[in-house]
N, C-alpha and C positions, 0 to 999 in steps of 0.2 A: 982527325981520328976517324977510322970507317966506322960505320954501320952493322947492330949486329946483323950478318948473314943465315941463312939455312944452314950452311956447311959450317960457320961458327959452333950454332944451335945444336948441330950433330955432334961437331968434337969434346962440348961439351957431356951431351947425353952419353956419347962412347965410354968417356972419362969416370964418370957417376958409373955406368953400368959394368963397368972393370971392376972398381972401387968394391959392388957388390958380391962380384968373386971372391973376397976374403973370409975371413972364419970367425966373422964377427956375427954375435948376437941380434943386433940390431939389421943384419943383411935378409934375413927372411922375409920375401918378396910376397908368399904366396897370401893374400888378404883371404880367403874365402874357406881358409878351416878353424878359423879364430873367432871369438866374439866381436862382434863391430858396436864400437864406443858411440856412436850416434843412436845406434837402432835401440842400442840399452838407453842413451837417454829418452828414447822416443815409449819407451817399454813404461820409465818413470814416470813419464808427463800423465798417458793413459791412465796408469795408476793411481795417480792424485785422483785424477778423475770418479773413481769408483769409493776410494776413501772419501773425498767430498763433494758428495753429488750435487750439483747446485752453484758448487762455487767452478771448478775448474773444465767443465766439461764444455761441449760442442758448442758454441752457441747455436746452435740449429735445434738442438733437442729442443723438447716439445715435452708439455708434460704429459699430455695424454697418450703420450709412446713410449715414455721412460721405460717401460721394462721389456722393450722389443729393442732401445737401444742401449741399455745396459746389457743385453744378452748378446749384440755385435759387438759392444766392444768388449765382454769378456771372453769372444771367440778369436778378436784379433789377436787381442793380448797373448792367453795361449798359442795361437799360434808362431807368433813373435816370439816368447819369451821359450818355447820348449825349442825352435829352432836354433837360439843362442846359446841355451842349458847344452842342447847337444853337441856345441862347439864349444863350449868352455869343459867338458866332461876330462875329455885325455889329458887336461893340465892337470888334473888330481892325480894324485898315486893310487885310491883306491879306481881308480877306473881305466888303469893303464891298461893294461891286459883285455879289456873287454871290446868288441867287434861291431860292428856297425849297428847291426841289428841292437843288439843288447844295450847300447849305447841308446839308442832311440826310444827303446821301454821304460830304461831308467829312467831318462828327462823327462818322460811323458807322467810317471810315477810323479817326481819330484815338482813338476808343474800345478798339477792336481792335488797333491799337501799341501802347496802353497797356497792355491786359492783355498783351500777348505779353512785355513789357518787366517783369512782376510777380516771376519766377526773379530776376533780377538783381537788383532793390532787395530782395529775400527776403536775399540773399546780404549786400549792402551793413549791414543791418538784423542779421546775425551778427554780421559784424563788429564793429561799435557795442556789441552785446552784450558780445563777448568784451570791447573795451577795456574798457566800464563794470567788468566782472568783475574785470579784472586790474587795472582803475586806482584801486578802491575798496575798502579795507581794513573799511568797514564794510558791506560787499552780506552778507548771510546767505547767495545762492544767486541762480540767474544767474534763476527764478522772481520772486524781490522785485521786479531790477531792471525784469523784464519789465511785472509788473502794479505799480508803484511808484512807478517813478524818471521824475521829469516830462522830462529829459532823454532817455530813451530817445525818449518819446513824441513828444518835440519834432521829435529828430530825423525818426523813421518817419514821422512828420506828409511834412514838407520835401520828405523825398526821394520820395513816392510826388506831391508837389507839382511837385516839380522837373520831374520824365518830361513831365507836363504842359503844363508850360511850356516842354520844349525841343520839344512838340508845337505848339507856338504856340496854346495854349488862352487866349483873355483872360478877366480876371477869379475863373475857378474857381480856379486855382494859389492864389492871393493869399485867397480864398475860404478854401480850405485852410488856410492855415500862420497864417490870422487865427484859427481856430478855436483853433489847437495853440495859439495868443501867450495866448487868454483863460483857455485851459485850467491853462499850464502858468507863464505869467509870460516865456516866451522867445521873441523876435519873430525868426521868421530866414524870409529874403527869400524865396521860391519860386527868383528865379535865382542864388542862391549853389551854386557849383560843391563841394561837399563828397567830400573822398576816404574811405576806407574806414577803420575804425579810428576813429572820431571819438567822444570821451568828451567829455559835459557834464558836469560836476558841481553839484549842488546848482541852478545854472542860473539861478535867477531874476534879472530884469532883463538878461540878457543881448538884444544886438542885434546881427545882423548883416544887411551890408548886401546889395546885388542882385545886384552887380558882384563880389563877395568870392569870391576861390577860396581855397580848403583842402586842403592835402595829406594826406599820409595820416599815422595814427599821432599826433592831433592832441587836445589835451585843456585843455578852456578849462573858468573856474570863473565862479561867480556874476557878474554886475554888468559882463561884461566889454563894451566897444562895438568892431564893426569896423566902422567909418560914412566918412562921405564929411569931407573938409575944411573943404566949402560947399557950401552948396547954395541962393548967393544969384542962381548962372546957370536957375533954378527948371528948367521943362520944356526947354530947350535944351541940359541937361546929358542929356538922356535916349541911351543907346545908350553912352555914355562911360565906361569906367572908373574909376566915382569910389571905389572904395573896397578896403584892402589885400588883398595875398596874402600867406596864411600858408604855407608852405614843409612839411615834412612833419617829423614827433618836434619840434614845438614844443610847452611849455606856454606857458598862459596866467593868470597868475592873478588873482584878484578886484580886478575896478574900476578894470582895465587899459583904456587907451583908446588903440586902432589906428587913425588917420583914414588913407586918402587913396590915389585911386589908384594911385599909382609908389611907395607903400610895400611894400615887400617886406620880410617878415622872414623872416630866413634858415634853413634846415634845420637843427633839432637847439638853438634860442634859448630862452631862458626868459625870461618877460616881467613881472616881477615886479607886486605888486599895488599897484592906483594911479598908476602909471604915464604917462605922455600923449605918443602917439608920433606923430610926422608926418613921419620922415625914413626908411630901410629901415637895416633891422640887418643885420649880416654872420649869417654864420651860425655856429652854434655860441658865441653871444654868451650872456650874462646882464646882462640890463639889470636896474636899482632905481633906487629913490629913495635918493638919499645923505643919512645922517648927518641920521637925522627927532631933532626937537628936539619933548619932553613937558615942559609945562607943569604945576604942579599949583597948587592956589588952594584956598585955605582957603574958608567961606563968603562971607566979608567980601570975597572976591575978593582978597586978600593972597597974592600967590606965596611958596610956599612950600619950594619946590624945582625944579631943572630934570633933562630925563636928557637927553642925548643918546643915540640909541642906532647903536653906531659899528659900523660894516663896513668888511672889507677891501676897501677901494676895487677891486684886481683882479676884483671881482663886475661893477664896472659898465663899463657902455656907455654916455657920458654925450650923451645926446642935444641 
C-alpha cells in the first residue's frame, strides 16, 4: 500500500474545499466575525480571577501591587471581552440594523454595565459560599470549597453569565456556562433567574433550564433536571416559560426530574430522589417515591427474595 503523498494530501483538501461550496450552515468559513470559544474561555478564567482574588490569579502577583495588577487585568478583560461583545452583537435581532460604529458604542456601553454590576454577583457568589459551607458536613473549610467544589464553579460561571444576558449579549452568555457544563458536568442556562444562597452538591449531570427561576436558600444534588415538558413546539416556544419555579428553602435531591412551565414548587418542599414532577407542589410538601420494591436474583437469575422498602405514606405528595 503507498504512502500518503502531497498530491494525496491535496486531493483530499480539493475534496473538503468543494464540499464547502454547498448551502450548508456549518460551511461558513469566515472565523474572524464571530465570537471565538477559547478567547471567551480565556475572558472566564480572568474573571474568576477578580471574583477571587487570592485564589485564582497570577501566581506572580504580589501583594504590595495588587491594585496596579487588578487595574491590568481589568483593562485586558475589557478589552477582550468588548472585542467579543462586538462580534456576537449582529447574532441578536435587536442589533441587526446597526453599523460598525454603533455597534462598537454599544459593546463598549454593555461592557461597562457589566463590570459596574461585578460588587453584586461578588456578593451573590458569598452567598453560595456560605450555603455550600453550612449545607456540606464534609467541606474541610469554605478555601476547599472555593478551589474544589465544581458546584461552586458552576454557579460563579452562570451568574457572571447571567448579567450578560440580562445585557442582551448573544451568544457569549451561552459561551460561558458551556465552559462551566464541560468543566464541571453541570449545564445551567445563562437565563435561569438564581436567588442567593444557592448550594449544588456533588452536581454532576445536573440541568437547568432558560426559563427556570430559583429562590433563595435553594439546595439541589446530583442528576437533578429542571427542563421543559416539550420541546416538540421547537423555535416557537422561544421567549415562553417552559420550565419550573423552585420557590425558596427547597431541597432537591438526586435524579429528581422538575419539567414544565406552570410547575411551581412551593416554599420550604423536599423533592425526594427520582422523583418525575409535572404538576406544582404546595408548599411545605415532601414528595417520594412510594413503597420502591428490590428484587434479588441468584446468578441463574432465580429470585431469591423481595424487600419492599415501606414509608410513612404522610411523607408523600402523590403526584
Amino acid at each position: 500500500m503507498s504512502g500518503i503523498t502531497i498530491s494525496s494530501v491535496n486531493e483530499i483538501v480539493e475534496s473538503i474545499m468543494n464540499d464547502y461550496d454547498g448551502d450548508k450552515t456549518i460551511d461558513y468559513v469566515n472565523n474572524l466575525d464571530k465570537p471565538h470559544k477559547a478567547e471567551v474561555t480565556l475572558i472566564v478564567d480572568k474573571l474568576l480571577n477578580i471574583v477571587y482574588p487570592g485564589y485564582f490569579r497570577d501566581k506572580t502577583y504580589k501583594v504590595y501591587n495588587s491594585r496596579t495588577n487588578l487595574a491590568a487585568l481589568v483593562e485586558d478583560i475589557i478589552y477582550r471581552l468588548n472585542h467579543q461583545v462586538r462580534l456576537a452583537l449582529p447574532y441578536g435581532e435587536d442589533y441587526s440594523d446597526y453599523g460598525d460604529h454603533e455597534l462598537e458604542e454599544i459593546a463598549e456601553g454593555i461592557v461597562t454595565d457589566f463590570f459596574k454590576r461585578l460588587p453584586t454577583v461578588r456578593n451573590k457568589v458569598e452567598t453560595d459560599l456560605e450555603a455550600a459551607y453550612a449545607g456540606d458536613p464534609a467541606a474541610g473549610s469554605k478555601e476547599e470549597i472555593i478551589l474544589a467544589y465544581p458546584g461552586l464553579m458552576a454557579s460563579t460561571v452562570n451568574r457572571l453569565a447571567h448579567e450578560l444576558y440580562l445585557l442582551k449579549v448573544p451568544l457569549i452568555p451561552r459561551l460561558m456556562t458551556e465552559y462551566a457544563h464541560t468543566v464541571t458536568g453541570i449545564d445551567i442556562h445563562p437565563g435561569a433567574r438564581i436567588g442567593e444562597y444557592f448550594f449544588i452538591d456533588h452536581g454532576t449531570g445536573i440541568v437547568i433550564g432558560e426559563s427556570t427561576v430559583i429562590g433563595d436558600h435553594v439546595k439541589i444534588y446530583q442528576g437533578v433536571t429542571l427542563g421543559a415538558v416539550s420541546t416538540r413546539g421547537g423555535h416557537k416556544l422561544k421567549d415562553l416559560k417552559r420550565h419550573p419555579t423552585i420557590e425558596s428553602n427547597v431541597t432537591i435531591y438526586s435524579g429528581a426530574s422538575i419539567l414544565g412551565g406552570e410547575t411551581v414548587i412551593g416554599e420550604g418542599s423536599v423533592i425526594g430522589g427520582n422523583v418525575f414532577i409535572t404538576k406544582s407542589v404546595p408548599a411545605h410538601t415532601t414528595v417520594s417515591v412510594k413503597n420502591q420494591e428490590l428484587i434479588f436474583k441468584n446468578a441463574g437469575t432465580r429470585t431469591i427474595g423481595k424487600q419492599d422498602i415501606e414509608q410513612d405514606e404522610s411523607w408523600y405528595y402523590v403526584i
